[in-house]
N, CA, C and O of each residue as an XYZ file, in Angstrom:
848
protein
N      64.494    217.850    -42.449
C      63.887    216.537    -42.669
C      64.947    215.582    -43.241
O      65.742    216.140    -43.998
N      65.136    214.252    -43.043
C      65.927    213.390    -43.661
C      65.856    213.258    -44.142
O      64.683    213.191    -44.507
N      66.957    212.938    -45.159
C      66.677    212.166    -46.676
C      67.142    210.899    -46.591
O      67.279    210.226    -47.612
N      67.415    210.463    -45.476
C      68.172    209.028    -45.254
C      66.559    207.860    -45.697
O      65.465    207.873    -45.131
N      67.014    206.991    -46.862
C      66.280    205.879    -46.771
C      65.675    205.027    -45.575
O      66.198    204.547    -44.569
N      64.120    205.020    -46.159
C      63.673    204.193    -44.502
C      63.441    202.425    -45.366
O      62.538    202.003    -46.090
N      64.723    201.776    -44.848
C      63.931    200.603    -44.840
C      63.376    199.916    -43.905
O      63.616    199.939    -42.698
N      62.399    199.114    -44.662
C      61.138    198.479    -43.888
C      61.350    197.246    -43.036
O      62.358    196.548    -43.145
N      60.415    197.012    -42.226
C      61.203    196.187    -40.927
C      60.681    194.676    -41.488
O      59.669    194.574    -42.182
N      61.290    193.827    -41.197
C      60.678    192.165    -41.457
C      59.814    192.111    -40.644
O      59.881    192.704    -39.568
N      58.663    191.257    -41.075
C      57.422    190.761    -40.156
C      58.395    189.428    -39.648
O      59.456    189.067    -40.159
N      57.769    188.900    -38.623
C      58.032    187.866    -38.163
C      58.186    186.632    -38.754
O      58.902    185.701    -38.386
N      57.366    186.717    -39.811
C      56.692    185.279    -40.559
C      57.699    185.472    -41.600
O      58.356    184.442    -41.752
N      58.189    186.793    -42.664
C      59.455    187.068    -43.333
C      60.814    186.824    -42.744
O      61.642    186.242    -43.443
N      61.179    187.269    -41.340
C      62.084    187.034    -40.525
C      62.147    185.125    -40.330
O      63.266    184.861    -40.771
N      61.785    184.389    -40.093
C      61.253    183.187    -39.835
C      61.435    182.570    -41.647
O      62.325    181.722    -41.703
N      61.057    182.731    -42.431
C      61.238    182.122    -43.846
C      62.515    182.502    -44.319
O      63.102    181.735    -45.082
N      63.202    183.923    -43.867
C      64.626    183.982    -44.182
C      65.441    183.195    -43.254
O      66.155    182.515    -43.990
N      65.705    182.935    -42.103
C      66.236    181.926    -41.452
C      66.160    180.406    -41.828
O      67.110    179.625    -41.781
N      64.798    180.095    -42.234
C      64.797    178.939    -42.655
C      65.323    178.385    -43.712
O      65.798    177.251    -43.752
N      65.225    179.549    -45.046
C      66.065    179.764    -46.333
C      67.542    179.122    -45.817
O      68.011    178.046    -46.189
N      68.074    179.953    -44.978
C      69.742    179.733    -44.566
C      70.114    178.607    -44.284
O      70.970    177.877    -44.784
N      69.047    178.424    -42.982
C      69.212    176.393    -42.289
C      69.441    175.395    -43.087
O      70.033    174.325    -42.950
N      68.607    176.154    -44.371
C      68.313    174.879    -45.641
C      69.567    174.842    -46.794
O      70.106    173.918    -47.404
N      69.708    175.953    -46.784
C      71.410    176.304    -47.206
C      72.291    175.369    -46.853
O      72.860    174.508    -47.525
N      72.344    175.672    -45.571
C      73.642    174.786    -44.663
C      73.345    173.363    -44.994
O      74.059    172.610    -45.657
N      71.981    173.049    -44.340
C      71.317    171.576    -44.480
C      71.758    170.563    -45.504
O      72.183    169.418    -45.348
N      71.442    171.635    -47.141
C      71.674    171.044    -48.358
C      73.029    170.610    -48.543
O      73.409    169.505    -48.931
N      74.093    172.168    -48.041
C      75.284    171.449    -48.258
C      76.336    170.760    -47.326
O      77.454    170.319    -47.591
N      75.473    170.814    -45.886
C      75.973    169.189    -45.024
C      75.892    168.071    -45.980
O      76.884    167.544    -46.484
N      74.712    167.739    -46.202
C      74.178    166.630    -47.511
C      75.240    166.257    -48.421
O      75.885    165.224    -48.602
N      75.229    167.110    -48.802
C      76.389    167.047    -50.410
C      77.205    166.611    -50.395
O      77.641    165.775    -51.185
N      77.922    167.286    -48.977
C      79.353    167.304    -48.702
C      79.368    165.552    -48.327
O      80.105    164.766    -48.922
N      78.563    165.217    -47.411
C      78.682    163.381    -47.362
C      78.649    162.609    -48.287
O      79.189    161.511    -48.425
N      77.627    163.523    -49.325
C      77.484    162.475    -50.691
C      79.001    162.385    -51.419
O      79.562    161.386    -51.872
N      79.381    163.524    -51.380
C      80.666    163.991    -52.084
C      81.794    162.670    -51.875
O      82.254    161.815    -52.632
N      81.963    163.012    -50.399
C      82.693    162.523    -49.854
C      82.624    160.319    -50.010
O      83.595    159.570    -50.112
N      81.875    160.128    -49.986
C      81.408    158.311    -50.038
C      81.520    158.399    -51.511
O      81.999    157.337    -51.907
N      81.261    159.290    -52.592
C      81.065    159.079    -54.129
C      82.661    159.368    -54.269
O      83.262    158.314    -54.479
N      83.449    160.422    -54.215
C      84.325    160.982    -54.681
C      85.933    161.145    -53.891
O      86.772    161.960    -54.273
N      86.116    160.259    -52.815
C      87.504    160.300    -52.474
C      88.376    159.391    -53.409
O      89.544    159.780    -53.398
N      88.175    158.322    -54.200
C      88.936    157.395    -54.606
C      88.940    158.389    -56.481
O      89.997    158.303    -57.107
N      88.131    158.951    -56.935
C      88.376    159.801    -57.906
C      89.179    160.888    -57.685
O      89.966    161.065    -58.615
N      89.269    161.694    -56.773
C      89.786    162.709    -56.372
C      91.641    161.975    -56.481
O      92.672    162.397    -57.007
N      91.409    161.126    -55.941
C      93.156    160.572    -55.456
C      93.293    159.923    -56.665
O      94.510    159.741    -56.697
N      92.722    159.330    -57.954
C      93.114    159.536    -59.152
C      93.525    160.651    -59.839
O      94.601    160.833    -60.409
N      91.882    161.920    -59.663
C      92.735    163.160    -60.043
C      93.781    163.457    -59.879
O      94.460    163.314    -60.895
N      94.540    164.003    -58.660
C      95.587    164.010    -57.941
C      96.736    163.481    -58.448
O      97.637    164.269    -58.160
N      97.155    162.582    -59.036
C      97.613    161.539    -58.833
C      98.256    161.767    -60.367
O      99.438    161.697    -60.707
N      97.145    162.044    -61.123
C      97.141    162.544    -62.998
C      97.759    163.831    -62.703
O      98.544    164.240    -63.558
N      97.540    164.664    -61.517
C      98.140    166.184    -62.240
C      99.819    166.168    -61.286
O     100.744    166.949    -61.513
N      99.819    165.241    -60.406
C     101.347    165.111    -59.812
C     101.985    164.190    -61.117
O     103.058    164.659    -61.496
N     101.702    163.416    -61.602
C     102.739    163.370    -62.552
C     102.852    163.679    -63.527
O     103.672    163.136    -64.267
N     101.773    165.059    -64.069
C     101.908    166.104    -65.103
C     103.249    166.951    -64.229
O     104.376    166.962    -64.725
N     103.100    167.295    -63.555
C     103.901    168.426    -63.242
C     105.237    167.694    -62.790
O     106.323    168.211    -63.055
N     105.173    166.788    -62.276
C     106.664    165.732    -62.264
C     107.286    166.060    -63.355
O     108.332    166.709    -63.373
N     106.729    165.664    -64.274
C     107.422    165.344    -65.318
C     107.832    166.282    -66.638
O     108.213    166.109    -67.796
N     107.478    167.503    -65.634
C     107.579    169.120    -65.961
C     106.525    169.843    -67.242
O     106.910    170.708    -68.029
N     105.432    169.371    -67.214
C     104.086    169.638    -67.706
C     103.335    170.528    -66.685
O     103.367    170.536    -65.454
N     102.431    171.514    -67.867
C     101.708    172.296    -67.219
C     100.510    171.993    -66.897
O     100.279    170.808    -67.138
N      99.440    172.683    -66.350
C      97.793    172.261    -65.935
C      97.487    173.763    -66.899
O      98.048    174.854    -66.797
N      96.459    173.356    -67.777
C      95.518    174.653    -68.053
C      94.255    174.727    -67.688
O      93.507    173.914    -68.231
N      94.042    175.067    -67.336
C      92.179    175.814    -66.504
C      91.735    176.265    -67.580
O      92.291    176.756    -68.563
N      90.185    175.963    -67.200
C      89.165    176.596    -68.284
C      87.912    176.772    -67.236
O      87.752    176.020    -66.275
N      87.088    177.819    -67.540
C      85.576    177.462    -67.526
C      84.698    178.548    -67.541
O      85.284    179.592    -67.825
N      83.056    178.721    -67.260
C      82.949    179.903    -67.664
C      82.429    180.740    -66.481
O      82.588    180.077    -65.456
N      81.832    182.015    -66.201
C      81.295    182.785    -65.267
C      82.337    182.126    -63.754
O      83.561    182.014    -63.693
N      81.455    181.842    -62.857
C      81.986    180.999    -61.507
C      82.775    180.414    -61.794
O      83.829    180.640    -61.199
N      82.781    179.280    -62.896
C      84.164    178.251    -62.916
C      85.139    179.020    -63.759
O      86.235    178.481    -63.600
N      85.260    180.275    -64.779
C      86.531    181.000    -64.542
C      87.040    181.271    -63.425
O      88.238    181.078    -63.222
N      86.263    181.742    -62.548
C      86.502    182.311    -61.485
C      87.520    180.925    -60.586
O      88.534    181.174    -59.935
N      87.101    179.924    -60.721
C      87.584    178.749    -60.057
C      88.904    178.365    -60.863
O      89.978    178.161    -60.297
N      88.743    178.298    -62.039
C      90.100    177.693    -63.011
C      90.998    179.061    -62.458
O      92.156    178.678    -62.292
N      90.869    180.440    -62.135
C      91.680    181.442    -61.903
C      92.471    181.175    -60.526
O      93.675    181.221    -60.276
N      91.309    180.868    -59.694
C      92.108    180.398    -58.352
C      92.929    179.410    -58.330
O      94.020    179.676    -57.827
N      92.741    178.085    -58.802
C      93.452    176.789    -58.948
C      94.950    177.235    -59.694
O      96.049    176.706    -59.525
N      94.635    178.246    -60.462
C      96.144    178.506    -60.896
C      97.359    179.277    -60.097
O      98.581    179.417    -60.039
N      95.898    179.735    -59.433
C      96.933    180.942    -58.238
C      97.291    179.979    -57.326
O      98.438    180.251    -56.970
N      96.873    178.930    -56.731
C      96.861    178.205    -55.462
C      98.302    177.334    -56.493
O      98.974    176.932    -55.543
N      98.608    177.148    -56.997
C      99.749    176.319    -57.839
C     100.671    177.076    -57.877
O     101.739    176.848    -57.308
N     100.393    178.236    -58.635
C     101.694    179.187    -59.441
C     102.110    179.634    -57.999
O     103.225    179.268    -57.629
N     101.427    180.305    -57.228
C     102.188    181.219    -56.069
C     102.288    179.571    -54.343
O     103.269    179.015    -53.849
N     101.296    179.474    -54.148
C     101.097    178.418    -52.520
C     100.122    178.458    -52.046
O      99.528    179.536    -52.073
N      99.524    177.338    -51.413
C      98.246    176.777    -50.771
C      98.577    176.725    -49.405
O      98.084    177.532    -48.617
N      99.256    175.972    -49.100
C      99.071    175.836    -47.510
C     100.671    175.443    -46.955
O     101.033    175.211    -45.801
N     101.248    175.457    -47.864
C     102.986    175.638    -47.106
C     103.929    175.972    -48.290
O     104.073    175.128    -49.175
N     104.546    177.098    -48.349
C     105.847    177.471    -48.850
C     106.724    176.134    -49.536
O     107.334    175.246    -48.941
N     106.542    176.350    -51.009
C     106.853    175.471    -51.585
C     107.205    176.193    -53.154
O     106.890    177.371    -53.324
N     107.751    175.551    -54.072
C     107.792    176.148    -55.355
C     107.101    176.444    -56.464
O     106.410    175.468    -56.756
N     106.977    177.216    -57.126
C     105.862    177.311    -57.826
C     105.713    176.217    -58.821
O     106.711    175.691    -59.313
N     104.151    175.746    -59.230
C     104.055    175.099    -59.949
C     103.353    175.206    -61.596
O     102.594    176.118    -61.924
N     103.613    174.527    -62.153
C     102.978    175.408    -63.693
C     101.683    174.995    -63.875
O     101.147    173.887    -63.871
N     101.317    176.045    -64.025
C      99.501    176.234    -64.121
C      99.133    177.679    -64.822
O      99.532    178.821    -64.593
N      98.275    177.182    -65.699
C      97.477    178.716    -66.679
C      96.144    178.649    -66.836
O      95.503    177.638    -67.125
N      95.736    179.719    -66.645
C      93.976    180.060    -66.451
C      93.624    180.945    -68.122
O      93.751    182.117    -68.478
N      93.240    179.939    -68.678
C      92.661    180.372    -69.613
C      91.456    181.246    -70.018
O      90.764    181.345    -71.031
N      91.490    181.834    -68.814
C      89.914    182.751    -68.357
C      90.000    184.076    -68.481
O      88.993    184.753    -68.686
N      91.506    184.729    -68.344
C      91.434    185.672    -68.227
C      92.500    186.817    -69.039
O      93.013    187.828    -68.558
N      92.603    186.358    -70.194
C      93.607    187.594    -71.180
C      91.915    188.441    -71.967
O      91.497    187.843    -72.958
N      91.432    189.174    -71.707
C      90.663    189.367    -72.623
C      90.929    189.920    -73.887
O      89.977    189.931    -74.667
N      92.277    190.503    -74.372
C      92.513    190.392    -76.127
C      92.446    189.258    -76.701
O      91.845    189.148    -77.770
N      93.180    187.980    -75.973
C      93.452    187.097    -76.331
C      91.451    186.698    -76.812
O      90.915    186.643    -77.918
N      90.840    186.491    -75.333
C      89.390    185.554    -75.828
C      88.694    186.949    -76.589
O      88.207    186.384    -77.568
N      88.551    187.537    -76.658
C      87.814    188.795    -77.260
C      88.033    188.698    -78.892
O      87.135    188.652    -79.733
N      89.391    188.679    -79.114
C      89.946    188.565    -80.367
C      89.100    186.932    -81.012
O      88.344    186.872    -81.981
N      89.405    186.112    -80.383
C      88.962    184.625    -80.907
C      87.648    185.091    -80.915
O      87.049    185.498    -81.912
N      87.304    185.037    -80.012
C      85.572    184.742    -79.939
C      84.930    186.414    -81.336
O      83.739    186.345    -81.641
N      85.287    186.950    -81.617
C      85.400    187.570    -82.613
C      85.671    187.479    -83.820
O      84.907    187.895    -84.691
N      87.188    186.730    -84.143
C      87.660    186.416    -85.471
C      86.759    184.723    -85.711
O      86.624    184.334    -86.871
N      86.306    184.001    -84.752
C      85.810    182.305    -85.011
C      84.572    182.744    -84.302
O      83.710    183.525    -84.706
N      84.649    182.040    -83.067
C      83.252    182.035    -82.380
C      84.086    182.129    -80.857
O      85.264    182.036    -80.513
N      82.604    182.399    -80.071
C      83.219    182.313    -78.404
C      83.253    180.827    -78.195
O      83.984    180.455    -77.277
N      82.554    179.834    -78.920
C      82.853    178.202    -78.822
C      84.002    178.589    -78.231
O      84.261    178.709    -77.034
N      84.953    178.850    -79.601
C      86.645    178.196    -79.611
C      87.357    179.229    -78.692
O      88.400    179.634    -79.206
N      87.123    179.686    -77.653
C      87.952    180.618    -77.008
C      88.828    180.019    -76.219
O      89.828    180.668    -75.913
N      88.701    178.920    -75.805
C      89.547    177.664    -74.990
C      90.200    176.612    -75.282
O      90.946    175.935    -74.574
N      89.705    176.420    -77.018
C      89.746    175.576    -77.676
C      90.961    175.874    -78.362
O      91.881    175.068    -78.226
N      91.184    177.174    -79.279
C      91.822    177.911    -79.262
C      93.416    178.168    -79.081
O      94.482    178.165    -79.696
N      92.723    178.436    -77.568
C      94.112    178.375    -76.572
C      95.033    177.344    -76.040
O      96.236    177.392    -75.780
N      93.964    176.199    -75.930
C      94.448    175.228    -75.898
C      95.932    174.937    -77.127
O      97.135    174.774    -76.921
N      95.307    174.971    -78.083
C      95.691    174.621    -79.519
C      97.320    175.048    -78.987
O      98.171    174.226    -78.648
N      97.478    176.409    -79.013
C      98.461    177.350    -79.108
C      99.470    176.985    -77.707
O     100.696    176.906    -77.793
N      98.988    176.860    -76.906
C      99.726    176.862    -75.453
C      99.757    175.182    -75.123
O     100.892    174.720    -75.243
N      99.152    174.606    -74.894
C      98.994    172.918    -75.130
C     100.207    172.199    -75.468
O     100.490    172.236    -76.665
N     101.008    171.542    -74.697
C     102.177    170.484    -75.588
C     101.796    168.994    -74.807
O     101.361    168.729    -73.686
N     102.161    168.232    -75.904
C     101.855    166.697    -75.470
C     102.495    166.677    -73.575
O     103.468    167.348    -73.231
N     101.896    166.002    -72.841
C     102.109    165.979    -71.599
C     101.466    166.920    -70.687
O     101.600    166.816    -69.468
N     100.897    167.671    -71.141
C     100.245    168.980    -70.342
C      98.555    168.054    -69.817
O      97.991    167.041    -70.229
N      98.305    168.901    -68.920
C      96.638    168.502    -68.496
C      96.297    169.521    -68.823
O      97.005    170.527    -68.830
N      94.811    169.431    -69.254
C      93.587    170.398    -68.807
C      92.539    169.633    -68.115
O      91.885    168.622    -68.375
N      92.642    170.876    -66.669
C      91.076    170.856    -65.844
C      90.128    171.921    -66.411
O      90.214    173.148    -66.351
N      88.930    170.907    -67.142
C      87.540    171.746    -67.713
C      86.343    171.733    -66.330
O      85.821    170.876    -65.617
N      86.309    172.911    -66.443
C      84.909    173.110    -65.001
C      83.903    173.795    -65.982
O      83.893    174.763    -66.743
N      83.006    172.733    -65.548
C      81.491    173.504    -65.956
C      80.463    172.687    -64.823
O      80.364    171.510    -64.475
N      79.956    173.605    -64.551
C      78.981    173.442    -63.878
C      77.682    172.690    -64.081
O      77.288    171.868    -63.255
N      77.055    172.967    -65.134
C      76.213    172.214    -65.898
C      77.054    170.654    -66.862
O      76.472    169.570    -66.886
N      78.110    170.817    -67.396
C      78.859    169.947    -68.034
C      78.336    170.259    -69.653
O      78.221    169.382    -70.509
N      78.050    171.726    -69.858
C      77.104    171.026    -71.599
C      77.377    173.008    -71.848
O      76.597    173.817    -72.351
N      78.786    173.240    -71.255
C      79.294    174.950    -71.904
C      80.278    174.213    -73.231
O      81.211    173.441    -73.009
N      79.869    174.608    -74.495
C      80.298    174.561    -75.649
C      81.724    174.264    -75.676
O      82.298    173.183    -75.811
N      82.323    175.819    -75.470
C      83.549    176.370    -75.148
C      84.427    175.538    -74.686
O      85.576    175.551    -75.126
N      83.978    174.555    -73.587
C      84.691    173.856    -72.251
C      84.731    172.419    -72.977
O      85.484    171.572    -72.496
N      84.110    172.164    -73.891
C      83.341    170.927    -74.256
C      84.819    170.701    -75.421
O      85.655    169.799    -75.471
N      84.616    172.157    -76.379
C      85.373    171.682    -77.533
C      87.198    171.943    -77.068
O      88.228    171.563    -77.625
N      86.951    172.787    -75.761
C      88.730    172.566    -75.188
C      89.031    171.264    -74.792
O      90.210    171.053    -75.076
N      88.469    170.204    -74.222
C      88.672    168.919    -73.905
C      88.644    167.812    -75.421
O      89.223    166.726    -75.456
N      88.035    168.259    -76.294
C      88.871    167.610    -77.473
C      89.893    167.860    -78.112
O      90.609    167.006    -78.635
N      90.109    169.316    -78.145
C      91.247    170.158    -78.345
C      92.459    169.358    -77.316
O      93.107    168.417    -77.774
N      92.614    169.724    -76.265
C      93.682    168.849    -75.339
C      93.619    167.414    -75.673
O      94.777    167.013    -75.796
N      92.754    166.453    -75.877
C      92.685    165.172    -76.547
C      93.907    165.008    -77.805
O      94.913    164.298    -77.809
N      93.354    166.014    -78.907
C      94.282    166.050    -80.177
C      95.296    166.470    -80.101
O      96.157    166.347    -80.972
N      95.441    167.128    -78.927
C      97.123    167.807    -78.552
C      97.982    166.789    -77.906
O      99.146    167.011    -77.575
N      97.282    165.514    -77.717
C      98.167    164.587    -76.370
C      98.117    165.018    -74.765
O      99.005    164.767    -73.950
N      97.130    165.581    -74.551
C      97.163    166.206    -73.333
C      95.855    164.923    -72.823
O      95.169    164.289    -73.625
N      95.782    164.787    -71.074
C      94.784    164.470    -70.543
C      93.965    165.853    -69.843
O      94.325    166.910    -69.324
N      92.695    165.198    -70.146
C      91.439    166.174    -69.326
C      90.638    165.527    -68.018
O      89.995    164.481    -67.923
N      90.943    166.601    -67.021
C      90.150    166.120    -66.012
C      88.728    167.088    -66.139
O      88.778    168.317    -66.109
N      87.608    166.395    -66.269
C      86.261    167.170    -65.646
C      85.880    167.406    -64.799
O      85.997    166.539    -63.934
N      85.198    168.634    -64.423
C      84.651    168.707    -63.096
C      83.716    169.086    -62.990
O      83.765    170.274    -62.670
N      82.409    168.579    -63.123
C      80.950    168.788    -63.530
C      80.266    168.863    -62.820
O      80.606    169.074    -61.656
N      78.836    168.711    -63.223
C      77.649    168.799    -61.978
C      76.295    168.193    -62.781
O      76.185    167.930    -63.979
N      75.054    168.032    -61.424
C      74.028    167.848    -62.596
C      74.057    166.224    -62.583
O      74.992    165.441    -62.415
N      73.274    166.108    -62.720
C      72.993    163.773    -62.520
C      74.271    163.321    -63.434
O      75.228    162.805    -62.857
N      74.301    163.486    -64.708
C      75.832    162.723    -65.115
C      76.972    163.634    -65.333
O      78.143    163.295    -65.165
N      76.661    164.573    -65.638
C      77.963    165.797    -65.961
C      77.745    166.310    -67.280
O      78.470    167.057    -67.937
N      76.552    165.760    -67.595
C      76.238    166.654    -69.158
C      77.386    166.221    -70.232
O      78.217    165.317    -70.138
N      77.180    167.095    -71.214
C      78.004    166.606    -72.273
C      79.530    165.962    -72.248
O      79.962    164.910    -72.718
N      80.193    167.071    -71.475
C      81.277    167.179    -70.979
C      81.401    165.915    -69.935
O      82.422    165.243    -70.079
N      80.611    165.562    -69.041
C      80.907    164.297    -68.578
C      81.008    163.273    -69.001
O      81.516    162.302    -68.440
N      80.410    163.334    -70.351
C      80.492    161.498    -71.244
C      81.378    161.477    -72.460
O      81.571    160.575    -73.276
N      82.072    163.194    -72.346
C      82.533    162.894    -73.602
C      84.114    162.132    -73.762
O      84.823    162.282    -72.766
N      84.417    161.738    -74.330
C      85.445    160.368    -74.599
C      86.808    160.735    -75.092
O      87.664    160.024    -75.617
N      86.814    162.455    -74.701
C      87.933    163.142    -74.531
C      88.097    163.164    -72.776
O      89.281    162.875    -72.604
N      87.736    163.282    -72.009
C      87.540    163.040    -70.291
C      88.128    161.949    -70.226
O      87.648    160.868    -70.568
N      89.797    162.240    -69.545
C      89.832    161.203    -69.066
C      89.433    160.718    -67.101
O      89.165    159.563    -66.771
N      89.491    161.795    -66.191
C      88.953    161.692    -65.324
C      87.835    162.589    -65.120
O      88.071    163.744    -65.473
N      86.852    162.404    -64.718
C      85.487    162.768    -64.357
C      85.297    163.066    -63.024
O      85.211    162.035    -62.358
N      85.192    164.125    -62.351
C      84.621    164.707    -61.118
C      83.140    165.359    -61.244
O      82.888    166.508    -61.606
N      82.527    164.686    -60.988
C      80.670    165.163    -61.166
C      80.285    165.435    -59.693
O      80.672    164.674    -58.806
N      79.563    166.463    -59.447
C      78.665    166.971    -58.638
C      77.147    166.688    -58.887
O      76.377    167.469    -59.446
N      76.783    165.258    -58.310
C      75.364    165.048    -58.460
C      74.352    166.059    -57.786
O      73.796    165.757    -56.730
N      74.159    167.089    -58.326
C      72.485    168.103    -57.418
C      72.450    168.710    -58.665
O      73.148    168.893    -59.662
N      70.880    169.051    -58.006
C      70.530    170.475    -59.121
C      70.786    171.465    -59.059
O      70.650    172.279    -59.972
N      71.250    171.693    -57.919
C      71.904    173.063    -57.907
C      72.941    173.955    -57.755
O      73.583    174.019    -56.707
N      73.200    174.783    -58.899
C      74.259    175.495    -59.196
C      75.234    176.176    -58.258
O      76.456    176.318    -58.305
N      73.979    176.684    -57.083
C      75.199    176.952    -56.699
C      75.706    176.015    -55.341
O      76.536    176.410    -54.522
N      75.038    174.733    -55.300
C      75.862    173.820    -53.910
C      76.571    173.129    -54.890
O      77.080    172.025    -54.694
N      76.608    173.595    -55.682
C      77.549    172.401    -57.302
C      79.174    173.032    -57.137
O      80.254    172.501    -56.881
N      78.665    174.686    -57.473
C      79.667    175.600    -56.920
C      80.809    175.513    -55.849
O      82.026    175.583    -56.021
N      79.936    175.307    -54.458
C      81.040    175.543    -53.413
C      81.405    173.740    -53.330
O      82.469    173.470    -52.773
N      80.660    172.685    -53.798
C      81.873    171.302    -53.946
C      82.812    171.623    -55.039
O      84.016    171.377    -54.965
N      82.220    172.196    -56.091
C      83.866    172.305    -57.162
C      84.934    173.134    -56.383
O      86.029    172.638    -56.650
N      85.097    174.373    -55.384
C      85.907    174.741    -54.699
C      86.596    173.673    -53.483
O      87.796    173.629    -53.215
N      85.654    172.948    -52.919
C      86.268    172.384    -52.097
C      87.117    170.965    -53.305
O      88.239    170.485    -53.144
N      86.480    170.743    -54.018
C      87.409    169.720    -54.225
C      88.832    169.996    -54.985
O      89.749    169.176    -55.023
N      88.856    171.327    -55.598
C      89.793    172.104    -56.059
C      91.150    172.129    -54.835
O      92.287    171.670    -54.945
N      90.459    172.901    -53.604
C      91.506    172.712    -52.598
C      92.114    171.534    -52.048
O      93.274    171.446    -51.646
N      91.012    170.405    -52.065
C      91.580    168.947    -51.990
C      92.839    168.857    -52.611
O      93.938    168.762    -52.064
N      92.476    168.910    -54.218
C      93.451    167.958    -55.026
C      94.933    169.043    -54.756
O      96.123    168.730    -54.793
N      94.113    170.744    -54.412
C      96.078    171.161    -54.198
C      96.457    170.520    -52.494
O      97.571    170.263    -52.039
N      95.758    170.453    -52.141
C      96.041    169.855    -50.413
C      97.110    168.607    -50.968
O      98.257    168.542    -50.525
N      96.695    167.831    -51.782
C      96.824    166.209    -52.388
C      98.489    166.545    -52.791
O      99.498    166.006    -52.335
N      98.355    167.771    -53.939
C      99.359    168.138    -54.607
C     100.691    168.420    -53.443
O     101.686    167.704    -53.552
N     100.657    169.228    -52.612
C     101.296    169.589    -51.628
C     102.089    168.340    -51.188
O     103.271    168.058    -51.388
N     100.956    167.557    -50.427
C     101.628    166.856    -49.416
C     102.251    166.060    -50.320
O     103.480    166.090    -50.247
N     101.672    165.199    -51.339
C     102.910    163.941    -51.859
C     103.659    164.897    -52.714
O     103.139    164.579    -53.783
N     104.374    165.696    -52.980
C     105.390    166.527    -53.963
C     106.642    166.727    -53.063
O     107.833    166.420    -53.108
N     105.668    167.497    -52.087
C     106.398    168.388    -50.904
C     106.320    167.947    -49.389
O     107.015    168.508    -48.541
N     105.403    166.871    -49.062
C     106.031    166.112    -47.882
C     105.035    166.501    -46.599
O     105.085    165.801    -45.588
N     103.938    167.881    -46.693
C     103.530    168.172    -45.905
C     102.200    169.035    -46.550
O     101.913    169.138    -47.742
N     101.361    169.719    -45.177
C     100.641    170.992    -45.963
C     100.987    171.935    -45.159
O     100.569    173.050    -45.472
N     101.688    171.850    -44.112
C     101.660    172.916    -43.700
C     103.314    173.151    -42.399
O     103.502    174.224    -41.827
């Protein structure tokens, strides 16, 4: 006799509501992506624009953020430090997401607030950027690293979501603001990736002349 698991077959009407689930997927983030696009090209080419002449002028970018947007501040550093889309030199960029003695220790000896905040402090020199990603715009952590880079002489770009960007979008340490207007987390998600690859697309071509 088998012991192989029997799973159960979709009814039609289940088959039919999961497809539609997907359509609406796509649907939502066709949508976005236009909104994105009419709200956010002339910010983006500011962004851009702030982290080419951080790194001109031989300044680093530090990444922050938490769950997914670690995950995003990790990539943005890789797409810098190693190459995006044409063989070029590395550029300076640090992801503050991922030493865990380092945040384990803080968020232990202070609070997990200051785990970015922190780092900032320590690694941070006047001329440096930090890009803060939060998704919601109102993660503690992300909130008190963008005043932290403020008091260091550093500029902060945000990259938020959510009708204004939450805390983190109004706060008066931000000096550029990238907001993702929806409610939801995760079509908030895949625009903070795409606009991530933008600004290294951005980075590429005016540094280095091309993308590819």
């Amino acid at each position: 006799m088998s012991s192989e698991a029997v799973v159960p077959k979709q009814t039609d009407s289940t088959q039919t509501d999961s497809q539609a689930l997907i359509q609406q997927a796509f649907a939502d983030g066709i949508a976005l992506r236009q909104q994105c696009m009419a709200e956010l090209t002339e910010p983006l080419l500011d962004a851009a624009t702030v982290m080419i002449q951080c790194l001109q002028r031989g300044g680093k970018i530090l990444a922050c953020g938490n769950g997914g947007s670690a995950a995003d501040a990790q990539h943005f550093a890789a797409e810098l430090v190693n190459r995006f889309e044409i063989n070029r030199p590395g550029l300076a960029a640090v992801a503050l997401t991922h030493d865990a003695s380092v945040i384990t220790s803080i968020a232990n000896d202070f609070s997990f607030a200051q785990v970015f905040s922190r780092q900032v402090e320590a690694l941070g020199r006047p001329g440096d950027l930090l890009l803060a990603i939060s998704t919601s715009g109102n993660s503690e952590n992300v909130v008190l690293a963008a005043a932290a880079a403020s008091t260091g002489n550093m500029q902060t770009i945000a990259l938020t979501g959510g009708h204004d960007g939450g805390v983190l979008g109004q706060s008066r340490h931000v000096n550029n603001h990238l907001n993702i207007n929806h409610p939801s987390t995760a079509r908030i998600q895949e625009m903070h990736i795409t606009c991530l690859h933008i600004l290294c697309t951005l980075i590429d071509k005016k540094m280095f002349g091309g993308t590819k």
